[in-house]
N, C-alpha and C positions, 0 to 999 in steps of 0.2 A: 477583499472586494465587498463592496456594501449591494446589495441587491436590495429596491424597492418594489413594495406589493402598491399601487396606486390604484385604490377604485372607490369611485363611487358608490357603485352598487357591488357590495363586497362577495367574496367565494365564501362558499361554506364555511363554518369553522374547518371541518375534516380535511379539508381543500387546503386551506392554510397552512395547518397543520404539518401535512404532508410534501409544501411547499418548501417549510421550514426545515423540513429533515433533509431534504435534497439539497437545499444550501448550505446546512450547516456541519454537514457528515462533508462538506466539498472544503470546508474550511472558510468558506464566506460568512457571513452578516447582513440576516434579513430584517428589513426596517421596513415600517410599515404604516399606510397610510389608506384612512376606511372613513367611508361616508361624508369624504368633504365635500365642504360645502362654496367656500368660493377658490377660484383659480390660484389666488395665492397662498394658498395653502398646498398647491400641488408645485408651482415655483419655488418655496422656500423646499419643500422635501427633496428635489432632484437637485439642489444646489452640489452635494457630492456623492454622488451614488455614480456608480460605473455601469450599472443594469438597473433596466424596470420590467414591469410585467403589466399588465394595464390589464383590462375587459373591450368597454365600450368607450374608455377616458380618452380625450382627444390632448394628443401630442402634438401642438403647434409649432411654427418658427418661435413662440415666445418660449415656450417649455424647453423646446432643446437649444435654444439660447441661453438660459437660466442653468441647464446640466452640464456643464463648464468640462468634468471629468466622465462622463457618458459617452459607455461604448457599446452598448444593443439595449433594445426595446425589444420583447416578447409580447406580439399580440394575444392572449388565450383565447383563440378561435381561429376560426377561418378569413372571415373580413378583416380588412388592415384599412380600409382609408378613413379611417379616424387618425392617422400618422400621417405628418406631411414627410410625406418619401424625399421629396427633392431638396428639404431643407435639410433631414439627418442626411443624406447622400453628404450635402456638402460640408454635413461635418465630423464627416467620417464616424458616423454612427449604422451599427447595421442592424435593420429591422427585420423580424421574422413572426411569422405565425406558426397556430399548431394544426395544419391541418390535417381533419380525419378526426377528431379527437370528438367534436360536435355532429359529426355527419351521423348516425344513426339518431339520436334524438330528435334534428331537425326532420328527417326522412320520416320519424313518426307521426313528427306534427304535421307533415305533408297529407297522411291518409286520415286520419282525424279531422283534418278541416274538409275533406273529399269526399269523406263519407257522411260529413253534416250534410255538405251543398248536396249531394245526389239526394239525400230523403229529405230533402227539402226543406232544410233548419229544422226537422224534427217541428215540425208544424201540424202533424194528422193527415196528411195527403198521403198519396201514394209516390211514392220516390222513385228510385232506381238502382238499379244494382251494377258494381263494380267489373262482376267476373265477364269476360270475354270482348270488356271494353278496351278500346286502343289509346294507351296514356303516352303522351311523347314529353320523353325529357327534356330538356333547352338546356346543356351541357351535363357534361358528362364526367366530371368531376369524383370526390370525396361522394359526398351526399347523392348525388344523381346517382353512384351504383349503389348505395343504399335504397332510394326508393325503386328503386328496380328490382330487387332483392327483395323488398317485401311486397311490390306489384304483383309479382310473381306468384306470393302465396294469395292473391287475389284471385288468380287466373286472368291476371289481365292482359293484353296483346302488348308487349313494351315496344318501344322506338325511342331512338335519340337521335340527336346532334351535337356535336360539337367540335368545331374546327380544330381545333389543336389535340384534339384525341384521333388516334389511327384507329379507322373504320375497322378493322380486325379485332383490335383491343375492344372497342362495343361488340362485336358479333362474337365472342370469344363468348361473353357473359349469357349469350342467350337472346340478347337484345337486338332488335334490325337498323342498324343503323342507314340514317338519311342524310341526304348531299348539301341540304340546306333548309336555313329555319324555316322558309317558303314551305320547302313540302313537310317538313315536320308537322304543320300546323295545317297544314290544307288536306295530312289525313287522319290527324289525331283530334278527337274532339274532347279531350280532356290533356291540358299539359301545364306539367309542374318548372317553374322556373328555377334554375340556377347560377346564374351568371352572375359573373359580380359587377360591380358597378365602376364604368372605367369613363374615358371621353369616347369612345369607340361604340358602348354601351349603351349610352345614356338616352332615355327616351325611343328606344328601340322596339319594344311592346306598344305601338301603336296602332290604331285601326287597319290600316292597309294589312298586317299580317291579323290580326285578329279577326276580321270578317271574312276571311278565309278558311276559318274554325266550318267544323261538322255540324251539321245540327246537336243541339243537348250541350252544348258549349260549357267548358267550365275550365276558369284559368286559377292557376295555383301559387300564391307568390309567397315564399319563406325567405326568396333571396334581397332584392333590395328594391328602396323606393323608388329610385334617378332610373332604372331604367324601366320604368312605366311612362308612360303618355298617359298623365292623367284626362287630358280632355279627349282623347282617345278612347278612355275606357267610356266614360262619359258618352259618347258617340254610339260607341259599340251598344251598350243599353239600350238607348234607344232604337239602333237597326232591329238590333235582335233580341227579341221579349225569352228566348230562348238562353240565353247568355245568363251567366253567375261568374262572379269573384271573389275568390277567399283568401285573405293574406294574414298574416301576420306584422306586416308591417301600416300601421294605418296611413292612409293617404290624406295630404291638405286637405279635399274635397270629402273629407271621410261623414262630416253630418249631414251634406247636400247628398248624396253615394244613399246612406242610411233612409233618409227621410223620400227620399224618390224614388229610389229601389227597394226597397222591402221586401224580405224572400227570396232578393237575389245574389244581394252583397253581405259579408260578412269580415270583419276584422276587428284582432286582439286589440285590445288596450294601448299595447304594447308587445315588442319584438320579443317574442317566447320560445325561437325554434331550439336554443341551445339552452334552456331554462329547465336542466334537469340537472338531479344531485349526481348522478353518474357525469355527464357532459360537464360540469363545474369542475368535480376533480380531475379530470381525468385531460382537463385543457390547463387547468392550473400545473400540476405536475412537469407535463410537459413542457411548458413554458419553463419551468427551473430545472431540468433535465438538460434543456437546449441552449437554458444558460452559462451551467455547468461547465458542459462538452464544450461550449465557444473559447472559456476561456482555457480551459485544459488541451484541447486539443485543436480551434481554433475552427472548428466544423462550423460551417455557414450552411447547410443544406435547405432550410429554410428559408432563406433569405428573402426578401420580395424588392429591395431595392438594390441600385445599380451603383 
Protein backbone atom coordinates (compact mmCIF):
# COMPACT_ATOMS: atom_id res chain seq x y z
CA UNK A 1 0.00 0.00 0.00
CA UNK A 2 1.52 3.45 -0.80
CA UNK A 3 0.54 5.93 2.00
CA UNK A 4 0.71 9.85 1.29
CA UNK A 5 2.03 12.66 3.65
CA UNK A 6 0.12 15.76 1.82
CA UNK A 7 0.86 19.12 3.15
CA UNK A 8 1.40 22.28 2.80
CA UNK A 9 2.38 23.40 5.74
CA UNK A 10 4.61 20.34 6.48
CA UNK A 11 5.05 18.07 10.27
CA UNK A 12 8.10 18.43 11.79
CA UNK A 13 10.93 16.51 10.55
CA UNK A 14 10.65 14.16 13.93
CA UNK A 15 6.78 13.87 13.03
CA UNK A 16 7.74 12.43 9.66
CA UNK A 17 10.13 10.58 10.66
CA UNK A 18 8.06 8.69 13.10
CA UNK A 19 5.37 8.54 10.43
CA UNK A 20 7.65 6.63 8.29
CA UNK A 21 8.51 4.00 10.83
CA UNK A 22 4.80 3.34 11.48
CA UNK A 23 4.31 2.65 7.92
CA UNK A 24 7.15 1.02 6.97
CA UNK A 25 7.68 -1.56 10.03
CA UNK A 26 3.49 -2.18 8.78
CA UNK A 27 5.12 -3.14 5.33
CA UNK A 28 3.55 0.02 3.37
CA UNK A 29 5.34 2.71 1.35
CA UNK A 30 5.37 6.21 2.49
CA UNK A 31 5.35 8.92 -0.40
CA UNK A 32 5.51 12.16 0.20
CA UNK A 33 4.34 15.51 -0.66
CA UNK A 34 5.64 19.13 1.20
CA UNK A 35 5.15 22.51 0.62
CA UNK A 36 3.16 22.45 -2.61
CA UNK A 37 2.33 24.99 -4.19
CA UNK A 38 -0.52 24.53 -6.83
CA UNK A 39 -3.36 21.98 -6.63
CA UNK A 40 -1.87 20.00 -9.24
CA UNK A 41 0.63 18.96 -7.78
CA UNK A 42 -1.62 17.45 -4.97
CA UNK A 43 -3.79 15.52 -8.05
CA UNK A 44 -0.92 14.15 -9.75
CA UNK A 45 0.44 12.61 -6.13
CA UNK A 46 -3.02 10.90 -5.03
CA UNK A 47 -3.28 9.44 -8.64
CA UNK A 48 -2.21 5.85 -6.72
CA UNK A 49 -1.97 6.01 -3.17
CA UNK A 50 -4.53 3.87 -1.15
CA UNK A 51 -4.14 6.28 2.10
CA UNK A 52 -3.38 10.09 2.74
CA UNK A 53 -2.85 11.96 5.78
CA UNK A 54 -3.21 15.62 5.20
CA UNK A 55 -3.17 18.69 8.12
CA UNK A 56 -5.11 21.71 6.95
CA UNK A 57 -5.05 20.37 2.90
CA UNK A 58 -8.40 20.48 1.41
CA UNK A 59 -9.56 17.27 -0.14
CA UNK A 60 -12.21 18.19 -2.69
CA UNK A 61 -14.63 16.27 -5.08
CA UNK A 62 -11.66 17.10 -7.54
CA UNK A 63 -8.77 15.38 -5.29
CA UNK A 64 -10.72 12.18 -4.53
CA UNK A 65 -11.73 12.07 -8.04
CA UNK A 66 -8.22 12.11 -9.18
CA UNK A 67 -7.43 9.09 -6.20
CA UNK A 68 -8.91 6.49 -8.53
CA UNK A 69 -7.36 3.67 -5.77
CA UNK A 70 -7.97 5.63 -2.28
CA UNK A 71 -9.39 4.05 0.50
CA UNK A 72 -8.93 6.51 3.88
CA UNK A 73 -7.94 9.99 4.38
CA UNK A 74 -6.38 10.70 7.99
CA UNK A 75 -7.11 14.17 9.12
CA UNK A 76 -4.11 15.04 11.83
CA UNK A 77 -6.32 16.87 14.21
CA UNK A 78 -9.43 17.31 15.25
CA UNK A 79 -11.31 19.30 12.52
CA UNK A 80 -12.22 17.38 9.19
CA UNK A 81 -14.12 19.88 7.07
CA UNK A 82 -11.45 20.56 4.95
CA UNK A 83 -12.66 16.84 3.44
CA UNK A 84 -15.67 16.72 1.46
CA UNK A 85 -17.36 13.93 3.44
CA UNK A 86 -20.26 13.36 1.00
CA UNK A 87 -18.06 12.98 -1.92
CA UNK A 88 -15.49 10.34 -0.24
CA UNK A 89 -18.74 8.64 1.31
CA UNK A 90 -19.75 8.13 -2.26
CA UNK A 91 -16.61 6.75 -3.00
CA UNK A 92 -16.20 4.49 -0.67
CA UNK A 93 -13.41 6.27 0.97
CA UNK A 94 -13.43 6.46 4.85
CA UNK A 95 -12.33 9.49 6.59
CA UNK A 96 -10.93 9.87 10.09
CA UNK A 97 -9.48 12.18 12.44
CA UNK A 98 -7.08 12.11 15.40
CA UNK A 99 -8.89 13.23 18.09
CA UNK A 100 -7.45 14.15 21.43
CA UNK A 101 -4.06 14.16 20.03
CA UNK A 102 -4.10 18.48 19.80
CA UNK A 103 -6.56 18.94 22.71
CA UNK A 104 -4.10 20.05 25.41
CA UNK A 105 -1.97 22.48 23.21
CA UNK A 106 -5.14 24.07 21.99
CA UNK A 107 -6.47 24.26 25.77
CA UNK A 108 -3.16 26.09 26.33
CA UNK A 109 -3.61 28.58 23.92
CA UNK A 110 -7.12 29.00 25.38
CA UNK A 111 -5.47 30.39 28.86
CA UNK A 112 -2.68 32.40 27.11
CA UNK A 113 -5.04 34.51 25.05
CA UNK A 114 -7.34 34.77 28.66
CA UNK A 115 -4.89 35.79 30.36
CA UNK A 116 -3.63 38.62 27.90
CA UNK A 117 -7.48 39.85 27.56
CA UNK A 118 -8.02 39.95 31.42
CA UNK A 119 -4.70 42.23 32.09
CA UNK A 120 -5.65 44.04 29.48
CA UNK A 121 -3.07 43.15 26.35
CA UNK A 122 -0.43 43.76 28.92
CA UNK A 123 -0.98 47.68 28.17
CA UNK A 124 -0.03 49.11 32.06
CA UNK A 125 -3.62 49.12 33.47
CA UNK A 126 -4.74 47.18 36.03
CA UNK A 127 -6.35 43.96 34.85
CA UNK A 128 -8.02 41.13 36.43
CA UNK A 129 -7.59 37.97 37.75
CA UNK A 130 -8.71 34.50 36.67
CA UNK A 131 -9.13 32.75 40.23
CA UNK A 132 -12.79 32.42 41.32
CA UNK A 133 -14.01 33.50 37.96
CA UNK A 134 -16.84 31.35 36.34
CA UNK A 135 -15.48 30.13 32.76
CA UNK A 136 -18.28 28.13 30.67
CA UNK A 137 -17.25 25.74 28.18
CA UNK A 138 -19.39 25.66 24.79
CA UNK A 139 -18.88 21.70 24.44
CA UNK A 140 -17.51 19.41 26.01
CA UNK A 141 -15.35 17.51 23.96
CA UNK A 142 -11.30 16.36 23.65
CA UNK A 143 -10.16 20.02 24.47
CA UNK A 144 -12.99 21.42 26.57
CA UNK A 145 -11.92 18.76 29.28
CA UNK A 146 -8.64 19.92 28.85
CA UNK A 147 -9.42 23.50 29.51
CA UNK A 148 -11.23 22.55 32.50
CA UNK A 149 -8.28 20.78 33.61
CA UNK A 150 -6.22 23.43 33.56
CA UNK A 151 -9.16 26.02 34.69
CA UNK A 152 -9.04 24.23 37.53
CA UNK A 153 -5.49 25.04 38.51
CA UNK A 154 -6.70 28.56 38.07
CA UNK A 155 -9.24 28.27 40.68
CA UNK A 156 -11.63 29.09 38.44
CA UNK A 157 -15.64 28.08 38.89
CA UNK A 158 -16.03 25.75 35.63
CA UNK A 159 -19.37 25.10 33.60
CA UNK A 160 -20.27 23.43 30.48
CA UNK A 161 -22.59 22.48 27.80
CA UNK A 162 -22.87 20.17 25.53
CA UNK A 163 -25.66 18.24 23.99
CA UNK A 164 -24.32 15.07 23.19
CA UNK A 165 -22.24 14.80 26.38
CA UNK A 166 -24.22 13.15 29.43
CA UNK A 167 -24.56 15.73 32.04
CA UNK A 168 -22.90 12.97 34.61
CA UNK A 169 -19.89 12.46 32.35
CA UNK A 170 -19.39 16.64 32.91
CA UNK A 171 -20.17 16.61 36.63
CA UNK A 172 -18.05 13.36 37.10
CA UNK A 173 -14.94 15.97 36.10
CA UNK A 174 -15.66 18.37 38.75
CA UNK A 175 -17.37 20.58 36.32
CA UNK A 176 -21.49 21.99 36.64
CA UNK A 177 -22.74 21.08 33.97
CA UNK A 178 -25.72 23.44 32.22
CA UNK A 179 -29.07 22.61 30.23
CA UNK A 180 -28.28 24.99 27.43
CA UNK A 181 -25.98 27.54 25.75
CA UNK A 182 -28.62 30.06 27.00
CA UNK A 183 -27.81 29.75 30.44
CA UNK A 184 -24.20 28.81 29.96
CA UNK A 185 -23.68 32.14 28.75
CA UNK A 186 -26.17 34.12 30.92
CA UNK A 187 -23.96 32.84 33.96
CA UNK A 188 -20.60 32.69 32.88
CA UNK A 189 -18.84 35.75 31.96
CA UNK A 190 -15.84 34.43 30.46
CA UNK A 191 -16.43 31.31 27.89
CA UNK A 192 -14.13 29.48 25.68
CA UNK A 193 -15.62 28.03 22.54
CA UNK A 194 -15.43 24.42 21.14
CA UNK A 195 -17.67 23.38 18.76
CA UNK A 196 -17.09 22.66 15.44
CA UNK A 197 -18.34 24.06 12.60
CA UNK A 198 -21.41 22.17 11.01
CA UNK A 199 -24.88 23.67 9.23
CA UNK A 200 -26.35 23.26 12.50
CA UNK A 201 -23.37 25.47 13.93
CA UNK A 202 -22.94 27.93 11.85
CA UNK A 203 -23.32 31.56 12.93
CA UNK A 204 -24.53 30.45 16.15
CA UNK A 205 -22.34 32.91 18.34
CA UNK A 206 -24.35 35.77 17.72
CA UNK A 207 -25.51 38.84 19.68
CA UNK A 208 -28.79 37.55 21.05
CA UNK A 209 -26.54 34.81 23.24
CA UNK A 210 -23.75 37.14 23.66
CA UNK A 211 -25.43 40.17 25.30
CA UNK A 212 -26.40 37.85 27.76
CA UNK A 213 -22.76 37.53 28.93
CA UNK A 214 -21.88 38.97 32.60
CA UNK A 215 -20.57 41.97 33.11
CA UNK A 216 -16.34 41.73 32.37
CA UNK A 217 -17.38 39.82 29.09
CA UNK A 218 -14.78 37.86 27.48
CA UNK A 219 -15.32 35.29 24.57
CA UNK A 220 -12.55 32.81 23.62
CA UNK A 221 -12.42 31.29 20.16
CA UNK A 222 -9.75 28.56 19.24
CA UNK A 223 -12.52 26.64 17.60
CA UNK A 224 -13.82 27.78 14.32
CA UNK A 225 -14.66 30.93 12.17
CA UNK A 226 -18.50 29.86 10.56
CA UNK A 227 -19.61 29.74 13.80
CA UNK A 228 -19.26 33.25 14.70
CA UNK A 229 -21.68 36.16 13.69
CA UNK A 230 -19.42 38.27 12.63
CA UNK A 231 -21.63 41.46 12.58
CA UNK A 232 -22.86 40.12 15.74
CA UNK A 233 -19.61 40.46 17.41
CA UNK A 234 -19.46 43.83 15.77
CA UNK A 235 -22.74 44.57 17.60
CA UNK A 236 -21.78 43.31 20.73
CA UNK A 237 -18.77 46.03 20.79
CA UNK A 238 -20.65 48.44 20.53
CA UNK A 239 -23.51 47.39 23.25
CA UNK A 240 -20.83 46.66 25.64
CA UNK A 241 -17.56 48.83 26.12
CA UNK A 242 -17.24 45.88 28.70
CA UNK A 243 -16.76 43.12 26.09
CA UNK A 244 -13.28 41.50 24.56
CA UNK A 245 -12.58 38.87 21.89
CA UNK A 246 -9.70 36.63 21.56
CA UNK A 247 -9.28 34.12 18.92
CA UNK A 248 -7.00 32.42 17.16
CA UNK A 249 -8.72 32.37 14.18
CA UNK A 250 -8.88 35.86 12.41
CA UNK A 251 -11.96 37.12 11.29
CA UNK A 252 -13.04 38.86 7.59
CA UNK A 253 -13.65 41.98 9.58
CA UNK A 254 -10.35 41.46 11.53
CA UNK A 255 -8.74 45.20 10.47
CA UNK A 256 -12.14 47.14 10.99
CA UNK A 257 -12.38 44.65 14.78
CA UNK A 258 -8.51 46.02 15.31
CA UNK A 259 -8.72 49.53 14.23
CA UNK A 260 -12.16 50.28 16.21
CA UNK A 261 -11.61 48.07 19.07
CA UNK A 262 -8.26 48.52 20.43
CA UNK A 263 -7.70 46.98 23.81
CA UNK A 264 -10.57 44.82 23.12
CA UNK A 265 -10.00 42.61 20.33
CA UNK A 266 -7.24 40.49 19.75
CA UNK A 267 -6.19 37.60 17.10
CA UNK A 268 -3.13 35.42 15.77
CA UNK A 269 -1.99 35.78 12.30
CA UNK A 270 -3.12 32.74 12.00
CA UNK A 271 -4.89 29.36 13.38
CA UNK A 272 -1.92 28.30 16.24
CA UNK A 273 -4.06 26.32 18.65
CA UNK A 274 -2.35 22.90 17.55
CA UNK A 275 0.89 24.68 16.52
CA UNK A 276 3.16 22.77 18.93
CA UNK A 277 6.09 20.20 18.32
CA UNK A 278 4.36 17.89 20.80
CA UNK A 279 0.55 18.24 19.11
CA UNK A 280 2.48 17.81 15.48
CA UNK A 281 3.84 14.49 16.31
CA UNK A 282 1.82 13.27 18.28
CA UNK A 283 -1.33 13.87 15.40
CA UNK A 284 0.90 12.75 12.89
CA UNK A 285 1.72 9.43 14.30
CA UNK A 286 -1.53 8.77 15.02
CA UNK A 287 -2.92 9.34 11.79
CA UNK A 288 -0.47 6.34 10.53
CA UNK A 289 -1.27 4.14 13.50
CA UNK A 290 -4.97 4.44 12.20
CA UNK A 291 -3.91 3.88 9.14
CA UNK A 292 -2.11 0.83 9.79
CA UNK A 293 -5.01 -0.66 12.06
CA UNK A 294 -7.55 0.09 8.89
CA UNK A 295 -5.95 -1.80 6.89
CA UNK A 296 -4.79 -4.68 9.21
CA UNK A 297 -7.55 -5.02 11.04
CA UNK A 298 -10.15 -2.90 9.28
CA UNK A 299 -10.80 -0.56 12.61
CA UNK A 300 -12.81 2.51 11.63
CA UNK A 301 -13.27 3.97 15.11
CA UNK A 302 -12.42 7.17 13.96
CA UNK A 303 -14.40 7.50 11.22
CA UNK A 304 -16.54 10.87 10.75
CA UNK A 305 -18.32 10.03 7.66
CA UNK A 306 -21.15 7.73 6.87
Amino acid sequence: MKVLIATDKPFAKVAVEGIREVITNAGHQLVLLEKYTEKQQLLDAVAEVEAIIIRSDIVDAEVLNAATALKIVVRAGAGYDNVDLQTATAHNVCVMNTPGQNSNAVAELVFGLLVYASRNFYNGTSGAELLGKKLGIHAYGNVGRNVARVAKGFGMEVYAYDPYTPLEVIEKDGVKAVASANALYETCPIVSLHIPATPETKNTINYDLLSSMPQGAILVNTARKEVIDEAGIVQMFEARPDFKYVTDIMPANHADLSARYAGRYFSTPKKIGAQTAEANINAGIAAAKQIVDFFQTGNERFRVNK
